[in-house]
Each structure stands twice: as C-alpha cells, then as structure tokens.
C-alpha beads as a LAMMPS data file, in Angstrom:
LAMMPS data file: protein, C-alpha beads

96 atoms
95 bonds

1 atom types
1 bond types

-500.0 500.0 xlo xhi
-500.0 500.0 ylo yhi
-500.0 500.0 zlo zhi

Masses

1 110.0

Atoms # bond

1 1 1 0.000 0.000 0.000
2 1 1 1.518 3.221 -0.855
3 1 1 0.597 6.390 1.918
4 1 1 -1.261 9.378 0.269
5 1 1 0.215 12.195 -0.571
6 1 1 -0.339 15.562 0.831
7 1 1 -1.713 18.561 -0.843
8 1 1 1.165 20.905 -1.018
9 1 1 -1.640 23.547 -2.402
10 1 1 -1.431 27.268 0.339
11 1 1 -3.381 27.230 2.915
12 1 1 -5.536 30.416 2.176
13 1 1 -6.114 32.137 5.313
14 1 1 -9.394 33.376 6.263
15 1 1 -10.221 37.170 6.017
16 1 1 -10.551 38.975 8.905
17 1 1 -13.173 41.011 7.566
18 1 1 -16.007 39.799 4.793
19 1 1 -15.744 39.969 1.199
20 1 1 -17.732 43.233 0.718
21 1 1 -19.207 41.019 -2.776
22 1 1 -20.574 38.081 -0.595
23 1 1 -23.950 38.451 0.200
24 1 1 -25.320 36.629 3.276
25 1 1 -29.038 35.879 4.472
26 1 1 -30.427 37.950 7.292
27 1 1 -33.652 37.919 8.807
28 1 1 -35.794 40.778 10.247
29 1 1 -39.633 41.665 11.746
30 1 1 -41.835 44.056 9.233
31 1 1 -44.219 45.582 10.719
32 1 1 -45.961 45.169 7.465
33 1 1 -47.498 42.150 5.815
34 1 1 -45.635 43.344 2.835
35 1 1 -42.102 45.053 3.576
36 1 1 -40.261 46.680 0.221
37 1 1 -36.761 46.206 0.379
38 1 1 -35.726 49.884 1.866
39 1 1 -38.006 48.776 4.874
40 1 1 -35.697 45.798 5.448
41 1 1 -32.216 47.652 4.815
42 1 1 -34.127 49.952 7.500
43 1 1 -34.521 47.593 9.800
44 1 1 -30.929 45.848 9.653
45 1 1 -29.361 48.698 9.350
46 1 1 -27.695 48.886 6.010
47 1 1 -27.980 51.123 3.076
48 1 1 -30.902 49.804 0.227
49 1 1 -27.907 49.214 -2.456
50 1 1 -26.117 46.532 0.366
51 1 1 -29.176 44.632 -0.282
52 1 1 -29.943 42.189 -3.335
53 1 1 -32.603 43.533 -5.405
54 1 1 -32.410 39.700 -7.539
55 1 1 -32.990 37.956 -4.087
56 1 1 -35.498 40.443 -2.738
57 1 1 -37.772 40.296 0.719
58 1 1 -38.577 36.582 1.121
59 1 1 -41.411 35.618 3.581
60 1 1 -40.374 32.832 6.529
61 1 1 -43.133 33.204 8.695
62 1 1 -45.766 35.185 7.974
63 1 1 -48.200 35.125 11.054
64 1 1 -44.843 36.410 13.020
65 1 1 -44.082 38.749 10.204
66 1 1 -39.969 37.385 9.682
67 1 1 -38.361 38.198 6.772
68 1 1 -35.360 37.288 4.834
69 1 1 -33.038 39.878 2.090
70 1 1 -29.749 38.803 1.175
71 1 1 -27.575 41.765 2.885
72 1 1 -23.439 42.574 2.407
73 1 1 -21.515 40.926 5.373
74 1 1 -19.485 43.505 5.336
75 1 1 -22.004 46.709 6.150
76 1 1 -23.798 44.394 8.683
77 1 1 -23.833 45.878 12.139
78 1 1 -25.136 44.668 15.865
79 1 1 -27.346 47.172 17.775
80 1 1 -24.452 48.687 19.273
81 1 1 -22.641 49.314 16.535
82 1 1 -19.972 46.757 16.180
83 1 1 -19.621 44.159 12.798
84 1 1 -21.811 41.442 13.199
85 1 1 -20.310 38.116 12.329
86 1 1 -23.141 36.040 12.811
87 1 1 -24.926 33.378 12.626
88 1 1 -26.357 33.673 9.382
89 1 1 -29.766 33.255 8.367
90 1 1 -30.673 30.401 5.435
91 1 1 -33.781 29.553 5.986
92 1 1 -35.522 26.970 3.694
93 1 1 -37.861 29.050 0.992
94 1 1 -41.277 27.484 0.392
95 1 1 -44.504 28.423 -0.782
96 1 1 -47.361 29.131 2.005

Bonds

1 1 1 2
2 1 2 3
3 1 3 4
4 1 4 5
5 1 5 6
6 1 6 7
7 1 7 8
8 1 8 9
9 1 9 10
10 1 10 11
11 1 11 12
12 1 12 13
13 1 13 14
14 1 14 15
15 1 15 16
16 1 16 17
17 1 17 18
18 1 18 19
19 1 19 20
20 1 20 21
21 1 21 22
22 1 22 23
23 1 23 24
24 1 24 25
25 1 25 26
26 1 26 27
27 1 27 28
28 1 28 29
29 1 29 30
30 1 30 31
31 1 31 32
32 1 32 33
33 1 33 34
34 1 34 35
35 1 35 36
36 1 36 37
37 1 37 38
38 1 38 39
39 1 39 40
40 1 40 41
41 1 41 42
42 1 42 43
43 1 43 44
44 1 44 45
45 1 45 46
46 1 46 47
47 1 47 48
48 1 48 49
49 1 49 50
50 1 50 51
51 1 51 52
52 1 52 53
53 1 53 54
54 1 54 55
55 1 55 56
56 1 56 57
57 1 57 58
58 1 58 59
59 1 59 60
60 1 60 61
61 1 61 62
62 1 62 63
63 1 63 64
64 1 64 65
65 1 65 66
66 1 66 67
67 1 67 68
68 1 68 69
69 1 69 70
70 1 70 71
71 1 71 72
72 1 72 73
73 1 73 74
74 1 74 75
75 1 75 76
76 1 76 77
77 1 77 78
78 1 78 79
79 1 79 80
80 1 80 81
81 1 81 82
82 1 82 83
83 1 83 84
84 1 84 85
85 1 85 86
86 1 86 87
87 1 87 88
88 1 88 89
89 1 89 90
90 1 90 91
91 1 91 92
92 1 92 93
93 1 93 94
94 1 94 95
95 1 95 96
C-alpha cells in the first residue's frame, strides 16, 4: 500500500473582515405584511444598495411577520454598533 500524498496547495487564510461582494441571508420583523426592500435595509441597518434587489424580501413566517433579504456581510452591524459576524440566516424558501 503506498501512503497518500499531501496537498502541497497554500493554505488560504481566512479574512478577517467579509468579502464586501458576498452576500449573506439575514432575517428581520416588518411591521408590514408586505415590507419593500428599503423597509428591510431599515430595519438591519444597512444602506438599500447593500441589499440584493435579484434575491429580494422573502417571507419565513408570515403570522410572526420574519423576513429574509440577502444583505453585504461587510455593512452588517449589531445594535451597538460593532460588525456582526453572525450566525447567518438560510432559511428553507417554500410556498405558504
């Protein structure tokens, strides 16, 4: 039996801050049954154009009113102001 060999490809570090190009799935509370997409950049607190118009606002749950946009990582912040780094929202999209 011959042993494996190893990769000798770079080990490519990971970023310490997000690819502002990646999009990543947040989730929010409209206090609409119907929320346009500069109600949801309102409500996470990024800018309309950080949002994906393609993806759009995606219902999860409507009797709770939760929402999902696709969002920049990098313009994501907590409450207080720092980067959010997650967790992520992906929820499973279905019809109601």
């Amino acid at each position: 039996m011959s042993t494996p060999k190893k990769s000798k490809a770079p080990v490519k570090p990971i970023p310490a801050k997000p690819d502002p190009s990646t999009f990543v799935p947040m989730t929010f509370t409209a206090t609409s049954d119907t929320p346009t997409l500069a109600e949801a950049a309102k409500a996470l607190g990024v800018k309309v154009a950080d949002c994906d118009p393609k993806f759009g606002v995606v219902v999860i749950d409507p009797a709770k009113r939760l929402f999902s946009v696709m969002s920049r990582s990098c313009n994501t912040t907590n409450p207080d102001g720092t980067p959010f780094t997650g967790p992520w929202s992906d929820p499973r999209i279905h019809a109601y």
